[in-house]
ZAMARGU-4260 file (C-alpha; in steps of 0.2 Angstrom, whole numbers, plus 5000, padded with zeros to 4 digits):
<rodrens>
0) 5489/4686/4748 | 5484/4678/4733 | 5464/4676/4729 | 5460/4657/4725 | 5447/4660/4710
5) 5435/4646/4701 | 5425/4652/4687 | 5412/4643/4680 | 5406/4643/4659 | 5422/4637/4654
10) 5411/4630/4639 | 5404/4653/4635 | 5413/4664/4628 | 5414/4676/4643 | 5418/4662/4654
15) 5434/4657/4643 | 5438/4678/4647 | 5436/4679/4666 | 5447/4662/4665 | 5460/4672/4655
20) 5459/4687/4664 | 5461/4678/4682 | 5477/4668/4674 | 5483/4687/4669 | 5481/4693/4686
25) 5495/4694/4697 | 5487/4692/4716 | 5477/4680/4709 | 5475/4661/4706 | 5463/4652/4694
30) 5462/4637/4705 | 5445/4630/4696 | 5439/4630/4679 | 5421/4622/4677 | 5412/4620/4662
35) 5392/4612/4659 | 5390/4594/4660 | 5394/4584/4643 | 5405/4597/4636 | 5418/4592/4627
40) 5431/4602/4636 | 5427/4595/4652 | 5443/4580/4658 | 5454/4594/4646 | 5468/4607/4652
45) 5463/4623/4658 | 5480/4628/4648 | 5472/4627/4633 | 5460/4639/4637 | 5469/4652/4648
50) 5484/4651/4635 | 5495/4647/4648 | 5504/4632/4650 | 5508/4635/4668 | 5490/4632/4674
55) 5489/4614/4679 | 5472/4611/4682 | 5461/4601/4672 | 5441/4608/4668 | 5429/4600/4678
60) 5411/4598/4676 | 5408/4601/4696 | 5412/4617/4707 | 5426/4612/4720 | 5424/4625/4734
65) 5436/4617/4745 | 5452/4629/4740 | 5443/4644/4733 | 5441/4660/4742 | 5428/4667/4727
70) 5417/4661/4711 | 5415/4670/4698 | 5399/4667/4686 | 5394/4668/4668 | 5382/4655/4665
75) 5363/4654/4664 | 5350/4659/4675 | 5346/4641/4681 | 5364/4636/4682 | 5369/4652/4692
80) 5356/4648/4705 | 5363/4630/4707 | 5378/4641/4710 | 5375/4654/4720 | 5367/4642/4732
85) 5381/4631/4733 | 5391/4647/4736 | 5380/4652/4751 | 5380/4634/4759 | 5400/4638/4757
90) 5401/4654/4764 | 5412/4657/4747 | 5408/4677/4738 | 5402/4677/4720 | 5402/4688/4706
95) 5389/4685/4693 | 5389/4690/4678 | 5374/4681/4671 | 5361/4691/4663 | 5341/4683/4659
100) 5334/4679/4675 | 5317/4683/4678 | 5308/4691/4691 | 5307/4676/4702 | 5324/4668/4697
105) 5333/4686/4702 | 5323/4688/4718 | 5328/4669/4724 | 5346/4674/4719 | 5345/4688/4731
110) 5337/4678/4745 | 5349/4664/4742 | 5366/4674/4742 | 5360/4685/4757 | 5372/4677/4769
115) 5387/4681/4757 | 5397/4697/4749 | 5391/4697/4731 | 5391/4708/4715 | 5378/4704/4701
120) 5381/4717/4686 | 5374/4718/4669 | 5388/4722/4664 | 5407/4725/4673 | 5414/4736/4659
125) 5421/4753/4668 | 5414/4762/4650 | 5398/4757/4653 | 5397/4759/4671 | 5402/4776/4668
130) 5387/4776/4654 | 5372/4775/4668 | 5378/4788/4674 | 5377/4799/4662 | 5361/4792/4656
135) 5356/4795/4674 | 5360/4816/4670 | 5354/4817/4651 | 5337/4810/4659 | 5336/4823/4673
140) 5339/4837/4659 | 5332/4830/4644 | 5320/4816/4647 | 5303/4824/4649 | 5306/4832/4633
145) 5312/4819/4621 | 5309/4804/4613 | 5320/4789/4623 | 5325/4774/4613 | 5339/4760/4618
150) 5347/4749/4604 | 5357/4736/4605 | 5367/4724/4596 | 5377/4707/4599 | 5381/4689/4592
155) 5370/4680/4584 | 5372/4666/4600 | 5365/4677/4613 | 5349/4670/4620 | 5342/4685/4629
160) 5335/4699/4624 | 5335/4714/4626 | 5352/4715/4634 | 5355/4714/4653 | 5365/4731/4650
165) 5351/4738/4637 | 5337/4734/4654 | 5352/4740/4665 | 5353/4756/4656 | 5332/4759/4652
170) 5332/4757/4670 | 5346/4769/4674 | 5335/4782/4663 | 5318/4776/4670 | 5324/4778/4687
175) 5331/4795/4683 | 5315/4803/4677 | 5305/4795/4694 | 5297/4780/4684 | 5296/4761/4683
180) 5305/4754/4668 | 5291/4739/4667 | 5277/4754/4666 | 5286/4763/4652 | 5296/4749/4643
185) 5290/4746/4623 | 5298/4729/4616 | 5286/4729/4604 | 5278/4741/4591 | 5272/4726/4579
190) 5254/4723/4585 | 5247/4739/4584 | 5249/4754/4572 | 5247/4768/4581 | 5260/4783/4583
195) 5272/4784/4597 | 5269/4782/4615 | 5273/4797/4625 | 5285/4794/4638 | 5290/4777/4634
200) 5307/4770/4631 | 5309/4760/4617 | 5320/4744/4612 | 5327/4737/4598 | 5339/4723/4596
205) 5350/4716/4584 | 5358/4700/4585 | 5370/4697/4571 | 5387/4688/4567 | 5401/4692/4581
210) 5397/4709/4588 | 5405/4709/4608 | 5390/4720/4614 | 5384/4739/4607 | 5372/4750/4614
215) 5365/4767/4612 | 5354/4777/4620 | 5345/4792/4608 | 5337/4805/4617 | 5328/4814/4603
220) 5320/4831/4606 | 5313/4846/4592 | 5328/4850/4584 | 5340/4841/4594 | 5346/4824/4596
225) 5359/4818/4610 | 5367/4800/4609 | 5376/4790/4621 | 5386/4777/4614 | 5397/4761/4622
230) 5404/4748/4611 | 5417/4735/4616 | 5430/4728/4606 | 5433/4713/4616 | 5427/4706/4631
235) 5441/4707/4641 | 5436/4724/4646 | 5421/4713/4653 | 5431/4700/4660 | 5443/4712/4669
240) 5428/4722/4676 | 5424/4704/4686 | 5440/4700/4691 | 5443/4720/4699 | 5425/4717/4706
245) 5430/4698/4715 | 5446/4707/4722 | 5434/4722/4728 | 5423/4709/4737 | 5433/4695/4742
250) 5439/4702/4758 | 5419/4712/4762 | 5404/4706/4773 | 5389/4699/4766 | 5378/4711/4757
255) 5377/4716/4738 | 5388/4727/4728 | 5387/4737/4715 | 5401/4740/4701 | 5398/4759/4708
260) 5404/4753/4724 | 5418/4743/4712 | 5424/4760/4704 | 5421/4770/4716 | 5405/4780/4711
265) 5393/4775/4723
</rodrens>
């Protein structure tokens, strides 16, 4: 059976990827393409994005839910919600794939999508998927001894920061070592002058030219140092995470899923 798919942020980067990808896929069927209102690509064919002139439809600027069996998101916090709820209303599955909500944003998205399968990731790369957990094992060992600090780097057009994959994996470390990542988190070392703060995890970003997404994590002990490393070339290892998550849910009773449930490590 073929899985009807509509992706929204046709006007993103990542958007134009999951398109690709779900053209690529072949149990699966891009049957909407939908980008933010006043975009120039919106009355265009999806053909030119996909890079496949068999796609027929045109990129719309409205979420059609009548022919699709799943959405799959990478927008913005306040454009995902506008989704996710028309989703629920729907009874449609969603993948999302946005990153930058806060608090009160994530915990609406949660009570919105409760009557749906979902899967909300930082980030749907297997690689890095893999990474929490081996963040997760170099905490238990290693964490109350060292010094913990997560760097990242992307494009110079991302808006949030730090990284929904850099929180994803100070959590993954926070969690680990039986603390809160909002009680130990340091964003900021500019205000006061003063030597390291035990037990915290610090962040630093870099946003610069067209990086895909890098991020390490240092654990940094006396007289050793351990670093764990995930750097994408592309995003279609992001964009093929999504579309292997949408197949994994699309056929699942409402509840949340996890790319560990995806890959199998939950």
């Amino acid at each position: 059976m073929t899985l009807r798919v509509a992706v929204t942020g046709a006007s993103g980067r990542m958007g134009q990827a999951v398109a690709r990808a779900v053209a690529a896929e072949p149990d699966a069927e891009l049957v909407s393409l939908v980008a933010r209102p006043g975009s120039s690509l919106v009355g265009t064919s999806a053909a030119s994005v996909v890079g496949d002139k068999r796609c027929a439809i045109a990129i719309s600027d409205t979420l059609d839910l009548q022919s699709t069996d799943i959405v799959i998101d990478f927008t913005l916090p306040e454009s995902s919600l506008v989704t996710a709820s028309a989703c629920a209303a729907a009874g449609i599955p969603i993948v999302i794939g946005t990153t930058g909500f806060t608090a009160a944003e994530q915990a609406e998205m949660e009570s919105t999508l409760a009557p749906v399968a979902r899967c909300q990731a930082a980030n749907f790369s297997m690689g890095v998927n893999l990474a929490y957990r081996l963040l997760s094992l170099a905490a238990k060992v290693m964490g109350a001894e060292s010094d913990i600090e997560i760097h990242e780097a992307h494009h110079k057009h991302k808006i949030d920061a730090p990284s929904g994959t850099a929180l994803a994996m100070g959590r993954a470390v926070a969690d680990a070592m039986g603390h809160s990542l909002d009680d130990i988190a340091r964003y900021d070392r500019s205000a006061k002058r003063e030597v390291r703060d035990p037990g915290s995890i610090g962040f630093s970003v870099t946003r610069a030219g067209e990086i895909v997404g890098e991020h390490t994590v240092l654990f940094a002990s006396e007289g050793e140092q351990l670093e764990i490393t995930h750097k994408a070339g592309s995003r279609d290892a992001f964009a093929n995470g999504a579309v292997r998550a949408a197949k994994f849910i699309a056929s699942k009773p409402a509840g949340a899923y996890t790319m560990a449930d995806v890959l199998g490590l939950s």
